[in-house]
N, C-alpha and C positions, 0 to 999 in steps of 0.2 A: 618962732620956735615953739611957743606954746600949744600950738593947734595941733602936730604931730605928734608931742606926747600925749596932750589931751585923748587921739585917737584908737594911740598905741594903749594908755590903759581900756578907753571903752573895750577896746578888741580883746583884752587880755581877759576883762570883765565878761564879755558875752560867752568867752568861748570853755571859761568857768561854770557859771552856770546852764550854758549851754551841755556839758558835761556829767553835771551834778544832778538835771533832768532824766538827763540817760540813767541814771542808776538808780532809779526809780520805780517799783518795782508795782503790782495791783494793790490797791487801796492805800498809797503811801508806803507800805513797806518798800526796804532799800534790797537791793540785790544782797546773794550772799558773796562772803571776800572771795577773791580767788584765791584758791589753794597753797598755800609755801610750794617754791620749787623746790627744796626738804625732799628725800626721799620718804617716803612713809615709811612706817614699820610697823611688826604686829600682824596679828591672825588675819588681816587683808591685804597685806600686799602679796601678789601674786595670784590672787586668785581670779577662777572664771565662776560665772554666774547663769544662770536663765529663769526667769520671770514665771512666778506661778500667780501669784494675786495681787491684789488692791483692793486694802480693805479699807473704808472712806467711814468715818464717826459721823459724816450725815445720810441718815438713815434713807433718805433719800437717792442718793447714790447705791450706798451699801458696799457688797463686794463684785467686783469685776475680776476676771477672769481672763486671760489670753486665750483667743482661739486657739491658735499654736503658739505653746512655750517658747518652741525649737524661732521662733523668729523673734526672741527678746533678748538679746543674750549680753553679758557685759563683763568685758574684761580690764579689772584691778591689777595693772600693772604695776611692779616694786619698785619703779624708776617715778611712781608717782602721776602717771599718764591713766585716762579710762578710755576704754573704746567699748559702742553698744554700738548691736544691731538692733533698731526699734522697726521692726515688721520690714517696710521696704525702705527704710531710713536708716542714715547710719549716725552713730554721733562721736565725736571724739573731744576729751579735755584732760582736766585737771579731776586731782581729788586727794584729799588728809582726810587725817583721821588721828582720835589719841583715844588709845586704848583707858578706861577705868580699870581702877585698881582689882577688878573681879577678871578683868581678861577678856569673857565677851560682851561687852558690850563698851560704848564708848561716845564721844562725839565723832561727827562723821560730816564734812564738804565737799561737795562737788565743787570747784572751780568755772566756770563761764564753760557752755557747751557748743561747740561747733556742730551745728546740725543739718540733714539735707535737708530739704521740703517737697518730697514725691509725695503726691496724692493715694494715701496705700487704699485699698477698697477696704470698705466696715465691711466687718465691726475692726477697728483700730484703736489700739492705747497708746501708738507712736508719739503721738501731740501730749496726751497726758504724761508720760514718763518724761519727757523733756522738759517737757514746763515745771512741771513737780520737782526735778531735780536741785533748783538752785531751793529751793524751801528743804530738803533733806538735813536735819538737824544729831541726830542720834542712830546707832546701830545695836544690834541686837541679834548674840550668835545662838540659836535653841533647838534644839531638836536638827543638826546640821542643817540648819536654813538662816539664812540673812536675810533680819528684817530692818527696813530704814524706817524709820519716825521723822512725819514732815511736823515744821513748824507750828506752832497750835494746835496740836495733837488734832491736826486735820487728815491724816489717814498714817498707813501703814503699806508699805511696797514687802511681798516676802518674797525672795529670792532662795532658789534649788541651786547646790551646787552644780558641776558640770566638767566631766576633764577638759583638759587642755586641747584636746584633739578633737572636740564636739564645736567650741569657741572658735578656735584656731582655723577651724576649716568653713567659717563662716567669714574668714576673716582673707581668705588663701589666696585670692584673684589679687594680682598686680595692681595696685591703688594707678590712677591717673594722676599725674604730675599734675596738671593743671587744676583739678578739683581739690589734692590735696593743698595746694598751696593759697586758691581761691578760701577755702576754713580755715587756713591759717593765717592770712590775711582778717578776716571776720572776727578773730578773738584776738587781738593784737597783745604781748604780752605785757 
């Protein structure tokens, strides 16, 4: 009887740390949390977006730019959901946010991002905005533009607003059942 539970804990042990591996993010940092399922509230929920820069604090990088805005686009839905189109990529998840006491500006998390993987032709920032996204720490409403603050004040994403019917119609073709539930398979809640 001993040998069974002895196994049942290794197995319980491996598949812990085998876990706690996963959430593990570049240079030891840990992923950010997922999101509350909370509605969000406050001057983001609801709203659409589209991509104008990325400004990077290493000088090295610098500021990057979207060839086309019109293929960055990302919508802040009230029910707590994000959906972006990243050039020929799409991505969908989670996101909160809690407003500071000034209004615009606040903290700000994406949740775990469900993303394709099409090879879009460069120049592309699809792979940067994804990857970026779970480091998104702060927001910032100025001049009608949203700006995200990643972690370690290692850059700045600005985003232009956008109606609903520029977003929306990015969005309009009938999703594939099977793709949408292969991503949602991928980010298990």
């Amino acid at each position: 009887m001993q040998m069974p539970l002895r196994l049942s804990f290794l197995a319980a042990l491996s598949t812990l740390l085998f876990i706690g591996a996963g959430l593990a993010g570049p240079m030891g940092m840990t992923e950010a949390a997922e999101a509350p399922n909370d509605a969000p509230a406050g001057p983001l929920a609801g709203t659409n977006w589209r991509l104008v820069r990325f400004q990077s604090m290493d000088d090295a990088i610098g500021e990057i730019r979207p060839e086309d805005p019109s293929a960055y686009t990302m919508m802040l839905d009230a029910d707590g959901s994000v959906r972006m189109q990243l050039n020929c990529n799409r991505a969908m998840g989670t996101w909160s946010a809690a407003p500071a006491s000034d209004t615009i500006s606040g903290t700000f998390r994406f949740g775990r991002l469900a993303t394709t993987k099409a090879l879009c032709p460069p120049p592309s920032m699809d792979e940067r905005v994804a990857r970026d996204a779970q480091w998104v720490r702060g927001y910032l409403l100025r001049d009608s533009m949203l700006h995200f603050s990643l972690m370690a004040d290692a850059g700045i994403y600005s985003w232009e607003p956008v109606s609903a019917e520029i977003v929306s119609g990015e969005f309009a073709t009938e999703p594939d059942p099977e793709i949408e539930e292969a991503l949602r398979a991928a980010v298990p809640d």
